[in-house]
ROSE-704875 format. One record per residue (C-alpha): x, y, z. Coordinates in steps of 0.25 Angstrom, whole numbers, plus 5000, padded with zeros to 4 digits. Example, Ala and Ser with C-alpha at 12.3 -4.5 7.8 and 13.67 -1.06 7.14 Angstrom:
BEGIN
<r><u>5049</u><v>4982</v><w>5031</w></r>
<r><u>5055</u><v>4996</v><w>5029</w></r>
REM end
This chain:
BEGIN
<r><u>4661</u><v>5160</v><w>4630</w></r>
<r><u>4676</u><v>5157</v><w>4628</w></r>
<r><u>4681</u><v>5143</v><w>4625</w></r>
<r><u>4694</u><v>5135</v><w>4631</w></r>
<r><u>4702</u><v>5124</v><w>4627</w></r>
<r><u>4708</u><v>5117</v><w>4638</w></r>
<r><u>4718</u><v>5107</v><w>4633</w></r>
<r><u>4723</u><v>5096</v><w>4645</w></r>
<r><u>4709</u><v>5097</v><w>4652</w></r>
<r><u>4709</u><v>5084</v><w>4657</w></r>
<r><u>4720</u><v>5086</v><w>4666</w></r>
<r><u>4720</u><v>5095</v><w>4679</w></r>
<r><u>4724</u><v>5107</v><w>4676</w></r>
<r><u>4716</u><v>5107</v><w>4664</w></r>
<r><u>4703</u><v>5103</v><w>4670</w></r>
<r><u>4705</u><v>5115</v><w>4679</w></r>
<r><u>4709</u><v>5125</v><w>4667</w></r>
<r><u>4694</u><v>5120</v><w>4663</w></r>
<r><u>4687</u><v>5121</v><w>4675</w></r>
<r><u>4692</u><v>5136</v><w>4677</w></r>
<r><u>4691</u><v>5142</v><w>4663</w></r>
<r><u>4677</u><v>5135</v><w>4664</w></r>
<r><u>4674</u><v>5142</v><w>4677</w></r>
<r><u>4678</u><v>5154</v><w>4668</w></r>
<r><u>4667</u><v>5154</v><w>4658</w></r>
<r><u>4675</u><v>5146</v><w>4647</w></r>
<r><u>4671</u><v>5135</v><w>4640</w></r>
<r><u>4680</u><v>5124</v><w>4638</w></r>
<r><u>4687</u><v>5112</v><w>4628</w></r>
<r><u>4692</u><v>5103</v><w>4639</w></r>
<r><u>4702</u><v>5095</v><w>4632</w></r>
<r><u>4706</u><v>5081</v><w>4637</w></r>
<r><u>4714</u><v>5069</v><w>4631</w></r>
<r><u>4714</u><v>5060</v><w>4644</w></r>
<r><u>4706</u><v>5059</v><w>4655</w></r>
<r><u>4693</u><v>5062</v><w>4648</w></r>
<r><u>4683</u><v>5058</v><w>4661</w></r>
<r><u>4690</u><v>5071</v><w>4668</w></r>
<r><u>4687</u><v>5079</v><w>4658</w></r>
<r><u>4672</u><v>5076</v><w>4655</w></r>
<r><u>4669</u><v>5076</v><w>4670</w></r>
<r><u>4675</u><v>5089</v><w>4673</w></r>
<r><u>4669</u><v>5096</v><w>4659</w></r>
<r><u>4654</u><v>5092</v><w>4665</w></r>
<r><u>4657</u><v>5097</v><w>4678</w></r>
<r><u>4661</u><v>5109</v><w>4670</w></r>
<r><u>4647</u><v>5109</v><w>4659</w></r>
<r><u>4639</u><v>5108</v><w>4672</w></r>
<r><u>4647</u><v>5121</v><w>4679</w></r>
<r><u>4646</u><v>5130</v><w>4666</w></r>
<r><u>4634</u><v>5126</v><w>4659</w></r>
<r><u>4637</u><v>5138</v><w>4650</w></r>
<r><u>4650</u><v>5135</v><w>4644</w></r>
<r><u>4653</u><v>5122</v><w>4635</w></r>
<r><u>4664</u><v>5112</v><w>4639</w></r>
<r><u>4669</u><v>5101</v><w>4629</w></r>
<r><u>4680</u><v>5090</v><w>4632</w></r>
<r><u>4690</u><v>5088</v><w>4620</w></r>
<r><u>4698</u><v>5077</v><w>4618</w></r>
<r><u>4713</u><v>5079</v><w>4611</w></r>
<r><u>4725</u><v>5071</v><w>4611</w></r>
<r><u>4736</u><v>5081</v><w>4612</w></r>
<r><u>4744</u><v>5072</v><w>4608</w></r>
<r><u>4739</u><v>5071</v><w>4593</w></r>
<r><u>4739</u><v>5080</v><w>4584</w></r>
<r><u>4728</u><v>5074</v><w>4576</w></r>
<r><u>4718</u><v>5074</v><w>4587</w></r>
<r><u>4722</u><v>5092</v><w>4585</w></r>
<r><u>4714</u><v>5093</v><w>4573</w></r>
<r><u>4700</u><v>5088</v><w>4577</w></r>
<r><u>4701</u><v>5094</v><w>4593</w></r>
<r><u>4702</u><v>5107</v><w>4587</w></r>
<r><u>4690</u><v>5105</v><w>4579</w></r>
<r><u>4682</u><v>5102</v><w>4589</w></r>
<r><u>4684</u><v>5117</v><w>4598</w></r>
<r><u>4677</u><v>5129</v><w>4594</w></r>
<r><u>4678</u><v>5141</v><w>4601</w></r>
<r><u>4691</u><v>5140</v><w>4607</w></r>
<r><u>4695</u><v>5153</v><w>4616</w></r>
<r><u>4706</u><v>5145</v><w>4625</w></r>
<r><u>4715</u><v>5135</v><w>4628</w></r>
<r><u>4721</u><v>5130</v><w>4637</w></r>
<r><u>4732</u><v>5119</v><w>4637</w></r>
<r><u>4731</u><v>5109</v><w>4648</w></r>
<r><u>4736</u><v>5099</v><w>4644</w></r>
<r><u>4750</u><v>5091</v><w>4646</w></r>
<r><u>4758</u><v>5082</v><w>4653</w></r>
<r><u>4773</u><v>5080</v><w>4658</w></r>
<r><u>4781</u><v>5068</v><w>4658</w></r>
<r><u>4792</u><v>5066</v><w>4670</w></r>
<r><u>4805</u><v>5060</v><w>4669</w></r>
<r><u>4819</u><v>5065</v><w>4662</w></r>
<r><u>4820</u><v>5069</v><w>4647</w></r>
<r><u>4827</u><v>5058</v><w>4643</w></r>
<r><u>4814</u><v>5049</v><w>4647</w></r>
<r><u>4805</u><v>5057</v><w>4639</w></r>
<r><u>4802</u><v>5051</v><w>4624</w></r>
<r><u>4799</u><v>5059</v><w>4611</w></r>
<r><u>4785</u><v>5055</v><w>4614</w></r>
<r><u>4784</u><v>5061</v><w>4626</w></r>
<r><u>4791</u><v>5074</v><w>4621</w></r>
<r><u>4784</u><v>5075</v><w>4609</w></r>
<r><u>4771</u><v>5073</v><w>4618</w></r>
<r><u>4775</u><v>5082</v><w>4629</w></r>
<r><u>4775</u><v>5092</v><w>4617</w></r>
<r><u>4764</u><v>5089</v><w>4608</w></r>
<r><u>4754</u><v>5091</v><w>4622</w></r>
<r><u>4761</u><v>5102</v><w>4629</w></r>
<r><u>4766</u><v>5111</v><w>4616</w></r>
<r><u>4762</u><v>5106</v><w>4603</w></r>
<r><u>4748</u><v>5103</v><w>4603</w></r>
<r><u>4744</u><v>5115</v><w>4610</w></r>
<r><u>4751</u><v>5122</v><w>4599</w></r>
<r><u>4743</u><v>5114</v><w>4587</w></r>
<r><u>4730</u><v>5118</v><w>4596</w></r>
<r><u>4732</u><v>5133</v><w>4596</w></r>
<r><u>4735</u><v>5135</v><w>4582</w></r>
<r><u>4722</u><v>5130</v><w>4578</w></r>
<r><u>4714</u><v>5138</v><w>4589</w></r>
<r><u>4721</u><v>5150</v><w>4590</w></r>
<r><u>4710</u><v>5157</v><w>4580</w></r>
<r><u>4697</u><v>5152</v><w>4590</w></r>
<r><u>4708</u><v>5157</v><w>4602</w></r>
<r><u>4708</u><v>5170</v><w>4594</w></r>
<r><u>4692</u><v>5171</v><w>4593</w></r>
<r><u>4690</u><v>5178</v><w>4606</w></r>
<r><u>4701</u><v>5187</v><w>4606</w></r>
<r><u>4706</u><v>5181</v><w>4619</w></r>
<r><u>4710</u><v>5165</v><w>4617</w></r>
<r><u>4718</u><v>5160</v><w>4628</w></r>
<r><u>4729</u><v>5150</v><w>4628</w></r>
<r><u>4735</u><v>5145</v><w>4641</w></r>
<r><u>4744</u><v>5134</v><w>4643</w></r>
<r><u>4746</u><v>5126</v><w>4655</w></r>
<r><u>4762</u><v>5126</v><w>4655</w></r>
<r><u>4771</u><v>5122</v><w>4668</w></r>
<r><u>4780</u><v>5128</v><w>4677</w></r>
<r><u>4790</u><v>5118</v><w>4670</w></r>
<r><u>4789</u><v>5126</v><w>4657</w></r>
<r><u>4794</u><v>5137</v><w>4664</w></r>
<r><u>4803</u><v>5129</v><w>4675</w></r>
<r><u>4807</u><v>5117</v><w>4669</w></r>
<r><u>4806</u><v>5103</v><w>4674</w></r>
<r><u>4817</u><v>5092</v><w>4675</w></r>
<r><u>4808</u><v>5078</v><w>4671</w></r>
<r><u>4799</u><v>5086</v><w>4665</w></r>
<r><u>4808</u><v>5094</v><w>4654</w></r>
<r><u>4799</u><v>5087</v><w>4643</w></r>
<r><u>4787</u><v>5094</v><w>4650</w></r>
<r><u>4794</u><v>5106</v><w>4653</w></r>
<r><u>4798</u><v>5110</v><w>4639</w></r>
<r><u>4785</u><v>5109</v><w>4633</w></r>
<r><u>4779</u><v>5118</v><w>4644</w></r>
<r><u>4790</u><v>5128</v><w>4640</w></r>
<r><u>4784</u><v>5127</v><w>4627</w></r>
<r><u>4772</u><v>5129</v><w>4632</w></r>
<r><u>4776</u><v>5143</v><w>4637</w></r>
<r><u>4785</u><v>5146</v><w>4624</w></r>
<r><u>4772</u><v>5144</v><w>4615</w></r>
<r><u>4764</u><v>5153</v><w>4626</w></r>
<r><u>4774</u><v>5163</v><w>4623</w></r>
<r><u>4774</u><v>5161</v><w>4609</w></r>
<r><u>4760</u><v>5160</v><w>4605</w></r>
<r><u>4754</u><v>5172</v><w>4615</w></r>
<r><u>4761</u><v>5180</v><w>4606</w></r>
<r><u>4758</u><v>5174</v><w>4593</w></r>
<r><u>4742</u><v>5175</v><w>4597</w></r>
<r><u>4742</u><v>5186</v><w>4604</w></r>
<r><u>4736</u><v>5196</v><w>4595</w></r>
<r><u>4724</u><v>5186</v><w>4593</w></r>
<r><u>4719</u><v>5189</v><w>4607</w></r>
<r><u>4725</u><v>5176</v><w>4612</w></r>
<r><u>4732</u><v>5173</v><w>4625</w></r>
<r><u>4743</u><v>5162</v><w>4629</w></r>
<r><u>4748</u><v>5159</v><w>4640</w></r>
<r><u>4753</u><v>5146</v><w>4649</w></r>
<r><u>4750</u><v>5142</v><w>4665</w></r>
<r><u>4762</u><v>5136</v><w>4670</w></r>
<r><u>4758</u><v>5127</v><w>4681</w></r>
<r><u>4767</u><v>5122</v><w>4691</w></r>
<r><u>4764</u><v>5110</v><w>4702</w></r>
<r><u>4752</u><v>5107</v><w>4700</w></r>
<r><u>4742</u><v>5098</v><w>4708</w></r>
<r><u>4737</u><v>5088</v><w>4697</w></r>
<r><u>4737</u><v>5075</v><w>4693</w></r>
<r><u>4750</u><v>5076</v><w>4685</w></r>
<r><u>4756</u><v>5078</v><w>4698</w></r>
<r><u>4748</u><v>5062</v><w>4705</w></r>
<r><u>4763</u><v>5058</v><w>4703</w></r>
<r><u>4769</u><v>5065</v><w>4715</w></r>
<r><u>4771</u><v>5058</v><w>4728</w></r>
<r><u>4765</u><v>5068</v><w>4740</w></r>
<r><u>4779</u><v>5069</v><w>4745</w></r>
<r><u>4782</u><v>5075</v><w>4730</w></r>
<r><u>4771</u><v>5085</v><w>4730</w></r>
<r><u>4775</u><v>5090</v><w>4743</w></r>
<r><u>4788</u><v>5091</v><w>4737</w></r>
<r><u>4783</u><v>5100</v><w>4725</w></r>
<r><u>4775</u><v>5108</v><w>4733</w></r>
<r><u>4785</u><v>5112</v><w>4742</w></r>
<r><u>4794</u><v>5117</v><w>4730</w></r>
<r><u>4782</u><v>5125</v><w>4726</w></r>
<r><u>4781</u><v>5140</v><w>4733</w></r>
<r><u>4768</u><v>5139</v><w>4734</w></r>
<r><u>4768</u><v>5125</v><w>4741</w></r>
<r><u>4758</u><v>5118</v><w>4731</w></r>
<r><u>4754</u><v>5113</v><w>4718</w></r>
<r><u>4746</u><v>5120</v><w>4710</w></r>
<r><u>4731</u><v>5116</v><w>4708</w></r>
<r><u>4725</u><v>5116</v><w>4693</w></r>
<r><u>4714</u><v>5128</v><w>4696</w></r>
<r><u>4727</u><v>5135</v><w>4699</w></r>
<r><u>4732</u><v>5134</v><w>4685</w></r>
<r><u>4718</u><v>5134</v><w>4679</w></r>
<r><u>4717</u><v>5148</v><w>4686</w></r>
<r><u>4730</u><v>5153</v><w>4678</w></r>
<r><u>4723</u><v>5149</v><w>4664</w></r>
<r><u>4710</u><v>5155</v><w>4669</w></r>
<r><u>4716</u><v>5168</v><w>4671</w></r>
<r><u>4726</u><v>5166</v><w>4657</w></r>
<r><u>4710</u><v>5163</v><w>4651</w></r>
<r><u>4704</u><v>5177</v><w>4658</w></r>
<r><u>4702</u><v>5190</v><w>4651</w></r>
<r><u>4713</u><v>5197</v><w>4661</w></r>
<r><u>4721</u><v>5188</v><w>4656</w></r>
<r><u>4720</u><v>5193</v><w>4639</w></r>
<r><u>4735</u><v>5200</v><w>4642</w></r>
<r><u>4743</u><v>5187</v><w>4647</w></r>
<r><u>4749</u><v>5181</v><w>4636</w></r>
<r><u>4761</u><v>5173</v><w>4633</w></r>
<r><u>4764</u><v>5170</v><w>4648</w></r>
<r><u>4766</u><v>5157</v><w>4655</w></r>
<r><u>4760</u><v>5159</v><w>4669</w></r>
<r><u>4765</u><v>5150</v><w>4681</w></r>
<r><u>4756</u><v>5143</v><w>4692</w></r>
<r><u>4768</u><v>5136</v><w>4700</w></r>
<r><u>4765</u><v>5141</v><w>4714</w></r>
<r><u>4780</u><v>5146</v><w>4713</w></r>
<r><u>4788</u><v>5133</v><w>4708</w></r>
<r><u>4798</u><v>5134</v><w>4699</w></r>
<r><u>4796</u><v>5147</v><w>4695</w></r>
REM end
């Protein structure tokens, strides 16, 4: 039975990247930091749905490295990941700090890269490890008061690129999902007025919803999908794209 790793799965699209790939016959590692009661509710609902797989909650500060060490001892079989988790921060470049940069980074980019290098040999077990980043349509696009957020979600695909090529030979997959709008809490802020707004910019005339996205990882996760690599694949309902 294949195991994931789905970093950010306290968050909404994270929750439902777990509730799919376990729908899928995988057993999962749902990683949270924050908001640990959402996790532990929604992984019994999934212990009582799939009786046959094993769920585990894992706790890491992305934020420091030290905690990288210990969380990696801690998983065993490992036969993909998926990375989850992140946030933005609005406002011009000059109002962000180094410490926001540098944190920006650390969860979007750098973190995620320590994390591979010391699973890629249990990716590599099942001669089909997955790696899937959930990227942004600004990584592609590009935001104004989110350039911060938009740089690293470029790097984001950069290293997709990058490292589907360096892996490829061991049977391992790499990919990103670059969302666009999406209907979650991140976007609470908006005003209805505004939400109409951005759905009116948007072909399709929505926001997205989180099974939506969780749809493009479960099919980047599928065996039809063992000849997609390196690629960034966008769920923007036509915006900015």
């Amino acid at each position: 039975m294949p195991a994931a790793l789905v970093l950010g799965a306290s968050g909404d699209i994270g929750e439902a990247v777990c509730r799919r790939l376990a729908k899928e016959g995988w057993s999962l590692y749902c990683h949270y930091h924050h908001n640990v009661e959402k996790v532990l509710k929604f992984v019994s609902e999934l212990r009582e749905s799939y009786p046959h797989q094993d769920f585990f909650m894992v706790c890491l500060d992305m934020l420091d490295y030290r905690e990288i060490a210990p969380f990696l001892a801690d998983l065993f079989q490992v036969d993909g990941v998926v990375f989850a988790a992140g946030f933005t921060k609005y406002g011009l470049l000059s109002e962000h700090s180094q410490q926001d940069m540098t944190a920006l980074w650390k969860v979007h980019v750098e973190t995620p890269m320590l994390l591979l290098a010391s699973l890629e040999d249990k990716l590599r077990q099942s001669g089909r490890g997955r790696v899937v980043f959930i990227g942004s349509v600004y990584g592609l696009a590009g935001s104004s008061m989110e350039t911060v957020y938009s740089a690293v979600k470029g790097a984001q695909q950069s290293f997709t690129k990058a490292y589907a090529k360096e892996v490829a030979s061991l049977g391992i997959t790499v990919n990103c999902v670059a969302p666009g709008a999406v209907a979650t809490q991140m976007n609470h802020q908006f005003t209805d007025d505004q939400l109409q707004e951005l759905s009116a910019d948007i072909p399709l005339g929505r926001l997205a919803v989180t099974s939506e996205i969780a749809a493009a990882v479960a099919y980047l996760f599928s065996k039809e999908a063992q000849y997609t690599t390196g690629t960034t694949i966008p769920v923007t309902g036509g915006w900015l794209y």
